[in-house]
C-alpha positions in Angstrom: 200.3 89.1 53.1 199.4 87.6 49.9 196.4 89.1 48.0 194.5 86.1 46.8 191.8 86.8 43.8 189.3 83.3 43.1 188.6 82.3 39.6 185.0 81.3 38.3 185.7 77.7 37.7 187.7 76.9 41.2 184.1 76.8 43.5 183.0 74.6 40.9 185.6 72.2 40.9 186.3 72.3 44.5 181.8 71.9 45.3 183.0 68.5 42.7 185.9 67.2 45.1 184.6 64.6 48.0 183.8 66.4 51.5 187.2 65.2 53.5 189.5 66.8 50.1 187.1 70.2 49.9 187.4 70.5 53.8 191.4 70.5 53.8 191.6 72.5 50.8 189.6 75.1 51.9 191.5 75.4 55.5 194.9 75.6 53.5 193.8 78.3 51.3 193.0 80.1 54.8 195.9 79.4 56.0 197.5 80.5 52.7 195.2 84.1 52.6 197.3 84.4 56.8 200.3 83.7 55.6 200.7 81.3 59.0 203.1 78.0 59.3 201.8 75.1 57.8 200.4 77.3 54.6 200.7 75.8 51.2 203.8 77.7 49.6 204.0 78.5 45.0 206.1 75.6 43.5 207.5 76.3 40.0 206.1 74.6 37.3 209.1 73.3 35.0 208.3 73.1 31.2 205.4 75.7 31.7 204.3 78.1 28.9 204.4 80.8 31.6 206.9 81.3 34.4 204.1 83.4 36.5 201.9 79.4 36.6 202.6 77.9 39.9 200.8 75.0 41.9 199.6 75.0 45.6 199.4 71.7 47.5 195.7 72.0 48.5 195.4 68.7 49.8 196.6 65.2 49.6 196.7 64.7 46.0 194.8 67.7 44.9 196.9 70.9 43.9 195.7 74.4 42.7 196.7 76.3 40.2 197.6 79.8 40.3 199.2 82.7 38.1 201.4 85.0 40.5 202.8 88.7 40.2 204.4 90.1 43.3 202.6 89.3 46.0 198.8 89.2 43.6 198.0 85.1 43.1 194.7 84.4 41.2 193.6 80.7 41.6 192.3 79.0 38.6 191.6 75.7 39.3 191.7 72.3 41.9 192.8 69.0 40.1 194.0 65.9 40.6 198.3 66.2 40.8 198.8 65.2 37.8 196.4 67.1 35.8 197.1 70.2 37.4 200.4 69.9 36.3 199.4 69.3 33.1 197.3 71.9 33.4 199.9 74.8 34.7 202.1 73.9 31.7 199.6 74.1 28.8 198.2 77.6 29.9 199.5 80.9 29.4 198.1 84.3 31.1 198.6 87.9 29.4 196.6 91.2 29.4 194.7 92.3 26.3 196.1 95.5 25.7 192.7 97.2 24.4 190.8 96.6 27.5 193.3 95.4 29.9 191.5 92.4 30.8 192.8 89.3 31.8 193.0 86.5 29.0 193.9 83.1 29.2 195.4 80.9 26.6 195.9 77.1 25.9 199.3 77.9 24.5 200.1 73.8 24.5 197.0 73.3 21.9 198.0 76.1 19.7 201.3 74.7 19.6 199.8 71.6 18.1 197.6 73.5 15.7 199.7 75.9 13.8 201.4 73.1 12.0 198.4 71.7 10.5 197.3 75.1 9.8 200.6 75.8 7.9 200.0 72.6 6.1 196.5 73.5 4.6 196.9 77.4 4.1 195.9 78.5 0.7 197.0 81.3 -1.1 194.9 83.7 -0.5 194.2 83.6 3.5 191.5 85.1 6.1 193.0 88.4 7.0 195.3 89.2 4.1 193.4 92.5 3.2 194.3 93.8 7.1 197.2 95.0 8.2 199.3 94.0 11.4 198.8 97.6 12.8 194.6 97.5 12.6 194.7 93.6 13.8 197.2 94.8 16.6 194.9 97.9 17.7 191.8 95.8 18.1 193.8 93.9 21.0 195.1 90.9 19.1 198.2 89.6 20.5 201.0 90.0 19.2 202.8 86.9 19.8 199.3 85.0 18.3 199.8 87.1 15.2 201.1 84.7 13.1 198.9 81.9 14.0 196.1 84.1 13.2 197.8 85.0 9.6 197.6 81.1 8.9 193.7 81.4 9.0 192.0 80.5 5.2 188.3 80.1 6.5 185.5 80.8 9.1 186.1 77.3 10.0 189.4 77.7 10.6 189.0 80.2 12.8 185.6 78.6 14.6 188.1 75.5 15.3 190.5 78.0 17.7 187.5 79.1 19.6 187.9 77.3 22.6 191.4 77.4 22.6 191.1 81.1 22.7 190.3 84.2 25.0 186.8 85.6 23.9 188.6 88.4 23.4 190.6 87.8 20.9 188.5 85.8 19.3 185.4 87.9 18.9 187.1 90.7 17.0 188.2 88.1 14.6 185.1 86.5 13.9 183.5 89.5 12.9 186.1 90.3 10.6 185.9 86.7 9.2 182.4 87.3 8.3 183.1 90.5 6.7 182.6 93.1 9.3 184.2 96.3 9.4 187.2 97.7 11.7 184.8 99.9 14.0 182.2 96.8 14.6 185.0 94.7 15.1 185.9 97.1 17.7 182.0 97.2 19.1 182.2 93.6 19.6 185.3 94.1 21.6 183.9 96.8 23.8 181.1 94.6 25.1 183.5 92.8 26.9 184.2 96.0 29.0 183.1 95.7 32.2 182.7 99.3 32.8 182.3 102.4 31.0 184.3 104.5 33.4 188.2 105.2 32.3 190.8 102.4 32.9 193.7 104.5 32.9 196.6 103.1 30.5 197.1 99.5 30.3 199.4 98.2 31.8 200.2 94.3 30.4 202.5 93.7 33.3 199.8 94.8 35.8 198.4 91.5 37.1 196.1 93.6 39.9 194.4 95.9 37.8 194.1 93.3 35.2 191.9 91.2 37.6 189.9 94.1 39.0 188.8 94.5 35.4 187.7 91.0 35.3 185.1 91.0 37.3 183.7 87.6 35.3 187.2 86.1 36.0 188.3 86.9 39.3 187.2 88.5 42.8 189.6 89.2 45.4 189.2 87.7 48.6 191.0 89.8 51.6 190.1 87.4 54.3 188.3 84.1 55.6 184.3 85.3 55.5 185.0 86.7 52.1 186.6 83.7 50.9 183.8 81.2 52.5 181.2 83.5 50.5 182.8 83.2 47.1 183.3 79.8 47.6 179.6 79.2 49.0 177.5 81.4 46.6 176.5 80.6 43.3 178.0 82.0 39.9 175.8 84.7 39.1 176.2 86.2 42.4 179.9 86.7 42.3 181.2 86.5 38.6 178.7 88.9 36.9 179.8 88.5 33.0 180.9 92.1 31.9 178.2 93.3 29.9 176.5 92.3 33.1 178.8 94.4 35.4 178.8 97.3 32.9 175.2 97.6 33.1 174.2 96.7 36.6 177.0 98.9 38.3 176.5 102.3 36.2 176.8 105.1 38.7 174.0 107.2 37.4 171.2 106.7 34.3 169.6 110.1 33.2 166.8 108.8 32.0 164.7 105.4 32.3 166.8 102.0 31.0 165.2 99.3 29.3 167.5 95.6 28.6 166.2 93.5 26.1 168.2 90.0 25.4 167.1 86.5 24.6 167.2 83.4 26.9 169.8 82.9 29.2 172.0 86.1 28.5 171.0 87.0 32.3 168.3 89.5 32.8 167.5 88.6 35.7 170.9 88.8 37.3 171.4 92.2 35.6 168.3 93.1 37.7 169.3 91.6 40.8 172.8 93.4 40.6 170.9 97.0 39.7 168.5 96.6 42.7 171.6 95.7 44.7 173.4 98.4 44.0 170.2 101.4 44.0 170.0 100.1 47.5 173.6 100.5 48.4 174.5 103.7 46.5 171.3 105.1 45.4 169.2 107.8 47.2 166.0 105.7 48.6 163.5 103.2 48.6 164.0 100.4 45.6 161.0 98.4 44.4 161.8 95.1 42.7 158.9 94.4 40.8 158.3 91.5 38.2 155.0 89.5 36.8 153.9 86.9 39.1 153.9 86.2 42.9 155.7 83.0 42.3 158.3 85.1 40.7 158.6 87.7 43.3 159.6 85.1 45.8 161.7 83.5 43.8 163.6 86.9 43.6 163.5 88.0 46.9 165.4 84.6 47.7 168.0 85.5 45.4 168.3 88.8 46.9 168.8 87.1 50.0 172.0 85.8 48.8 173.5 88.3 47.1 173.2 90.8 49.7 174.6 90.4 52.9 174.3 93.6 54.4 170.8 93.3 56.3 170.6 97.4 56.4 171.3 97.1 52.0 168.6 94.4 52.1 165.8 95.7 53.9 165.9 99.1 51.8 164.6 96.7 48.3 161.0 95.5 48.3 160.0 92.7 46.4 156.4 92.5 44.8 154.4 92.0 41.6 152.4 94.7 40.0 149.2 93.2 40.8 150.4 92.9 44.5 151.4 96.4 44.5 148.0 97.7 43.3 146.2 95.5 46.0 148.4 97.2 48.9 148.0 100.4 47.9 143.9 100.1 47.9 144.5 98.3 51.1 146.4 101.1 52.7 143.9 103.9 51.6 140.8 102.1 52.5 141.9 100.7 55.6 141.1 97.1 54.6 142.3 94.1 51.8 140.0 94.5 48.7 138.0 91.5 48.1 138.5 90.2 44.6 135.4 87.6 44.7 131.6 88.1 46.3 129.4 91.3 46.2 131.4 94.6 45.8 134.3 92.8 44.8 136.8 94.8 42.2 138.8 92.6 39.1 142.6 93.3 39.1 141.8 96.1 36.4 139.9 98.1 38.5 142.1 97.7 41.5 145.3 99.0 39.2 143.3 101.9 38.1 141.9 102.9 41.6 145.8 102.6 42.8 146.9 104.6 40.2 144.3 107.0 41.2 145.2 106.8 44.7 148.7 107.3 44.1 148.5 110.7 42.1 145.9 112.3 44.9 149.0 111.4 47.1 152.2 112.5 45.4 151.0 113.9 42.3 153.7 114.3 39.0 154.7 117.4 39.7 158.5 118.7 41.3 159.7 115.2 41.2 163.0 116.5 40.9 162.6 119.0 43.9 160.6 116.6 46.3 161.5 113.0 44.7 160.5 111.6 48.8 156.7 112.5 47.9 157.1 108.9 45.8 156.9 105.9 47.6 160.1 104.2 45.8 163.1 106.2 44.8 164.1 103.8 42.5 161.7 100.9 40.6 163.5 98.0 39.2 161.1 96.0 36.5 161.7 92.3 35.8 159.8 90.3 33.0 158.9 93.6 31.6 157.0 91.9 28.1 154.2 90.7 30.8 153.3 94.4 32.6 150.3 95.3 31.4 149.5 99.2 30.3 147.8 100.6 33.6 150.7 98.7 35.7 152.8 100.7 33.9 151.1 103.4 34.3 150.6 102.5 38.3 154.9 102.1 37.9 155.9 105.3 36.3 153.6 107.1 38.8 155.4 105.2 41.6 158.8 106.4 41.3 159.7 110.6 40.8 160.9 111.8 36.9 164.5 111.8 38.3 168.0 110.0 37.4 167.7 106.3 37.8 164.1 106.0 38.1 162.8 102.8 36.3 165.4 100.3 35.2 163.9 97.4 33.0 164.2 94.3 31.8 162.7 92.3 29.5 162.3 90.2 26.6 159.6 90.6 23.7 159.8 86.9 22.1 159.0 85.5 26.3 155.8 86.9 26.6 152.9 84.5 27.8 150.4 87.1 28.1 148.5 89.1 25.2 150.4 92.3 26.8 151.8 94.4 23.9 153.1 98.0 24.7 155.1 100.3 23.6 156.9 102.4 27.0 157.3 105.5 25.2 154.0 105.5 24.4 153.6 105.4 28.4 155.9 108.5 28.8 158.9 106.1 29.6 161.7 107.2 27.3 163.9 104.1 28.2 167.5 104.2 26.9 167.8 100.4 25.2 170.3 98.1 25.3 170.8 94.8 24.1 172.7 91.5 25.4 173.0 88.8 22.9 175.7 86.2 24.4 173.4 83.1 26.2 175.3 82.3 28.9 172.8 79.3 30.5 171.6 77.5 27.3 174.5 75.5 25.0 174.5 76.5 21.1 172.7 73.2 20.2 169.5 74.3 22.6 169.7 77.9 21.5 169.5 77.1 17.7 166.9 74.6 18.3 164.8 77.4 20.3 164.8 80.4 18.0 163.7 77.9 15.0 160.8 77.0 17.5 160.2 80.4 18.4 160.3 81.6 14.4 163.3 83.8 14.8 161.1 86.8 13.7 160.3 89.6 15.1 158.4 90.6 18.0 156.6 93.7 19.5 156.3 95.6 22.7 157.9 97.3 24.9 159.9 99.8 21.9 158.7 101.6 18.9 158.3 98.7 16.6 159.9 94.7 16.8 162.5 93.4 18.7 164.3 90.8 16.2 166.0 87.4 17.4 169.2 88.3 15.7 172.6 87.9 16.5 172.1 85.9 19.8 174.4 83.2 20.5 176.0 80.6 23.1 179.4 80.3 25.2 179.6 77.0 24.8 178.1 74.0 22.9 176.2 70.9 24.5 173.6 68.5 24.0 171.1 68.5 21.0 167.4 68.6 22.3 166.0 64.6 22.6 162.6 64.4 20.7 160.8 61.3 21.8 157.7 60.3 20.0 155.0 57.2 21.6 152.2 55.4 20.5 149.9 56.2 23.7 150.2 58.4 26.5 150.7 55.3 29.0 154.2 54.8 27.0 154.6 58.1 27.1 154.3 58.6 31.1 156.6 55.2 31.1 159.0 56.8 28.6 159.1 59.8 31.3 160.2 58.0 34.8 162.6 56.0 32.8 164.4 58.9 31.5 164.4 60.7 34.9 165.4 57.7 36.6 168.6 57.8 34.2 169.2 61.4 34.7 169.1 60.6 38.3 171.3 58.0 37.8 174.0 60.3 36.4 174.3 62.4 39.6 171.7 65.3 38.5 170.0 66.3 41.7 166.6 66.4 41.8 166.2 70.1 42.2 168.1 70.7 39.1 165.0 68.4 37.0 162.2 70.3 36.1 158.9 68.3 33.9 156.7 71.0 32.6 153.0 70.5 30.5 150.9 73.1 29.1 147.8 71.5 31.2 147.3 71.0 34.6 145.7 67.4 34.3 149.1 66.6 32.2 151.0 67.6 35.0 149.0 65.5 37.6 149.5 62.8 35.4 153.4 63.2 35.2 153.1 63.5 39.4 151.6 60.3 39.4 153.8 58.5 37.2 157.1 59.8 39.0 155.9 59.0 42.2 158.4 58.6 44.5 161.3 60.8 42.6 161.2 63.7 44.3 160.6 65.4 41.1 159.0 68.6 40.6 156.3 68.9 37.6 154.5 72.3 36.5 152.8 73.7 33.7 154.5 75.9 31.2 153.6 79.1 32.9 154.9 77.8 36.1 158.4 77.3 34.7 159.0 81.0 33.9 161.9 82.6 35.5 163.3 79.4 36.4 165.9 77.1 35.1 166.9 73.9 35.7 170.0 71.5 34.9 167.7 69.6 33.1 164.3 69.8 31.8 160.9 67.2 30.6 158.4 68.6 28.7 155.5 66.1 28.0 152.0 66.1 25.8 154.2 68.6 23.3 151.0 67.1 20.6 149.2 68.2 18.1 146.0 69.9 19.7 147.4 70.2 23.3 150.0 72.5 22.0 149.3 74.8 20.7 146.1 74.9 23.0 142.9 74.7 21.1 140.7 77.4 22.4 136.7 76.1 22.9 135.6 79.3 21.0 138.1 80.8 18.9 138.1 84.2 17.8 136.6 85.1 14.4 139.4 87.9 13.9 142.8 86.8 12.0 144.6 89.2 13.9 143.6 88.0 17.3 143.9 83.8 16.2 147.2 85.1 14.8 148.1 86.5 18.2 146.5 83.6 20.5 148.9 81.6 18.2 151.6 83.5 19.0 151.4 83.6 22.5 150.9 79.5 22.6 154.3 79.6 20.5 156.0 81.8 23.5 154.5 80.2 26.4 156.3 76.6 25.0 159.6 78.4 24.2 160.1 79.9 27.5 159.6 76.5 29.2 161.6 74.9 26.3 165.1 77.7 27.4 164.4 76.7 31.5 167.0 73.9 30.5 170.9 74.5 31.1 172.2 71.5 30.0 169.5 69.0 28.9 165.9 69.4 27.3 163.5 66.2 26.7 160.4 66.9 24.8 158.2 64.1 24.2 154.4 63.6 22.8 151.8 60.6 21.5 150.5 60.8 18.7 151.1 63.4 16.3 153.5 66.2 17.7 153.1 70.0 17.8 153.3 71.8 14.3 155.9 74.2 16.7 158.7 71.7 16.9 161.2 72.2 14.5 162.2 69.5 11.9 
């Protein structure tokens, strides 16, 4: 029986293909993973780049691509006949022999390349001061080792990118830039998706290979395994290895914070952590994060990323303030009223739950009795918005033991006036960083972290957390600024730009139009009446994303929001300015693909020139 393993971009392309094509590829890859009569059969590719590249006839006129090895096949891609031959003879596979993950190259292009590269190479080249033996040990290839001699500039080498394996290329561009051997190496090692020994490296190895990749390949043994990778969305099933590293640890000594900008996936680190705590861990998880809005949001996403119901039902969802309420509730018998006589602000609630919940279980003998806790494990999304006594309420909720809080967070999101340190809460977190955006293109994240000032920010550690060193996979659209002479143009200037993203085949789930105020939005509801749009304010749009995204009103005096009694202190204006500068660029990196930011009159002094 053939072990079948699905690449990342093959749901994609067949979700693309029209219903009739999708339905017959997908029963011949089932007849393909049964190995029955009638199941498409590997047909040499002549002229390839790599004799392992073979084609499967998926359907009339669609074939898919796939590198073999025994009796191991991992499918690529579905394309149109004639691209996908085109495709199986311009692509070559190999094994990076320093992490022994898969790598694919487009050996056709290079081909092209290295003459033109030979024809402008200078005397004094790129790498000249390394030799082959260091290049070699950071898991360059060898057979790529002349190209990569031919290199004169950072340009040069930023013009290969796509047409190589991130991991070869990230070594190299630190280098480029000057870095050292050992953070060449660091760079490489972030593409590991686990921490745990590999064993030796084997290049020939196709198997292990893949189960290395978890962001390029999962094996599907049969046909509900195979309908679920095919049905569920990215995130779910190709966790990105930093990801998979970090999500799938088998044991933390001590609490775990994850700080990253937008887009290098927090969130699905989170979801993958609470996942796995409920699977593997030792009781109760708590997934806890800002908002209600949020929490739901969440628990839908847990929803499809577990399918165990047993797994499921051992993670609550909740936010903090939710959390507080129920334990009140619980002790006194009764919901605590939050308006009228007697009633309680959310402070006081938090405080009296805290309360509540050391009378109960106290701090003592975690480690002996951990079960005294309500939640084994706690699991914090949004982390920059918890305010010090939910903290407090959080570390009290979980025992001092192994794998008790894991957080996640970002400093430069915050849209509250929350700023805390967690050691100064008695939460030692162990920090770690991602960098890589893997929703917003290059263009958008540039444009962002001038918006956002690309300084630092505090909470949640010992000092600032800098916006340094973040990048994109992948490059895209440059933000569209779009000035009018009256709000009436601008609202007009609005539904016909949705109306031509609709046009182009984005649903409208996938469009999100955002304002800071709420009589803004109600005005952009009116105006795309009849769309099927959805329109929030900024705050609203947090945690979410979106294909594309509007933002309207982005004016002078709207936003930042003008308060009717600002504060006398320059600290606290300095901070309230701050916060108005965070709450625009989280709705500003809600976009994948496409942001729109328009205003009348003068614009916001935060959008960058």
């Amino acid at each position: 029986m053939p072990r079948l393993a699905i690449g990342p971009e093959f749901p994609r392309e067949l979700g693309a293909l029209d219903q009739p094509v999708r339905k017959d590829a997908v029963v011949a890859l089932r007849r393909f993973l049964l190995n029955v009569a009638g199941a498409p059969h590997p047909e040499r590719v002549r002229g390839g780049r790599d004799q392992r590249v073979a084609t499967l006839r998926l359907a009339d006129g669609h074939r898919g691509v796939v590198v073999r090895h025994r009796d191991v096949y991992w499918l690529r891609t579905v394309l149109p006949d004639p691209d996908a031959w085109s495709y199986a003879r311009r692509h070559r596979y190999g094994v990076n022999p320093a992490l022994g993950v898969v790598e694919e190259w487009d050996a056709e292009a290079l081909e092209r390349v290295e003459p033109a590269l030979r024809r402008s190479a200078r005397p004094s080249r790129l790498f000249d001061s390394i030799c082959d033996g260091d290049l070699l040990g950071l898991g360059l290839d060898v057979r790529a080792l002349r190209l990569f001699r031919l290199l004169t500039t950072e340009a040069d080498l930023a013009a290969l990118e796509p047409l190589l394996p991130p991991t070869q290329h990230v070594p190299l561009a630190v280098l480029a830039r000057g870095g050292s051997l050992s953070e060449a190496w660091r760079e490489l090692d972030g593409w590991r998706a686990s921490d745990e020994a590999t064993g030796p490296i084997d290049p020939d190895d196709l198997y292990t290979a893949l189960l290395r990749s978890p962001d390029r390949a999962v094996f599907v043994p049969g046909k509900v395994e195979l309908d679920r990778v095919l049905e569920a969305p990215g995130w779910c099933t190709f966790p990105h290895p930093p990801q998979h590293r970090l999500a799938r640890a088998a044991r933390y000594e001590h609490p775990v914070l994850v700080v990253g900008g937008a887009g290098t996936g927090k969130t699905a680190v989170a979801l993958h952590r609470a996942a796995y705590l409920a699977a593997y861990g030792s009781g109760p998880v708590l997934l806890v994060t800002f908002s209600q809005g949020l929490a739901e949001e969440l628990s839908a996403r847990l929803d499809l990323l577990i399918e165990d119901e047993v797994v499921r039902k051992r993670i609550e969802v909740d936010n903090a303030e939710r959390l507080a309420m129920r334990i009140v509730a619980d002790a006194e018998g009764r919901r605590p009223s939050l308006v009228g006589p007697g009633a309680r602000s959310l402070a006081q609630l938090t405080d009296e739950a805290l309360r509540l919940l050391s009378l109960s279980t106290g701090d003592l003998l975690d480690d002996v009795d951990p079960a005294r806790k309500p939640y084994r494990h706690i699991v914090v999304d949004e982390a920059q918005d918890i305010s010090p006594a939910q903290w407090r309420l959080l570390r009290a909720a979980a025992p001092h033991a192994h794998d008790d809080l894991f957080i996640v967070g970002d400093p430069h999101q915050r849209v509250t006036d929350t700023r805390v340190a967690l050691g100064a809460l008695g939460i030692p977190a162990v920090q770690h960083t991602l960098r890589l955006s893997y929703r917003l293109p290059q263009e958008l994240l540039s444009f962002v972290v001038r918006l956002r000032g690309g300084g630092p920010a505090s909470g949640l550690v010992k000092g600032s957390t800098e916006m340094y060193g973040y990048h994109a996979t992948r490059h895209g659209e440059r933000p569209m600024i779009r000035a009018y002479d009256s709000p009436e143009a601008e609202l007009a200037g609005l539904r016909s730009t949705i109306e031509s993203w609709l046009a182009d085949g984005v649903p409208p789930g996938e469009i999100a139009v955002g304002a800071r105020r709420p009589g803004l939005v109600r005005a952009a509801r009116l105006a795309l009446d009849g769309l099927d749009v959805r329109a929030w304010t900024f705050q609203h749009l947090k945690g979410l994303e979106f294909e594309r995204v509007a933002l309207i009103g982005v004016a002078d005096g709207v936003v930042p929001e003008v308060p009717d009694d600002p504060p006398d202190d320059p600290y606290a204006r300095a901070r309230a300015l701050q916060r108005e500068r965070g709450i625009l660029f989280v709705a500003c990196t809600r976009a994948r693909a496409m942001l729109y930011i328009s205003h009348s009159g003068r614009g916001s002094p935060f959008i960058p020139l």
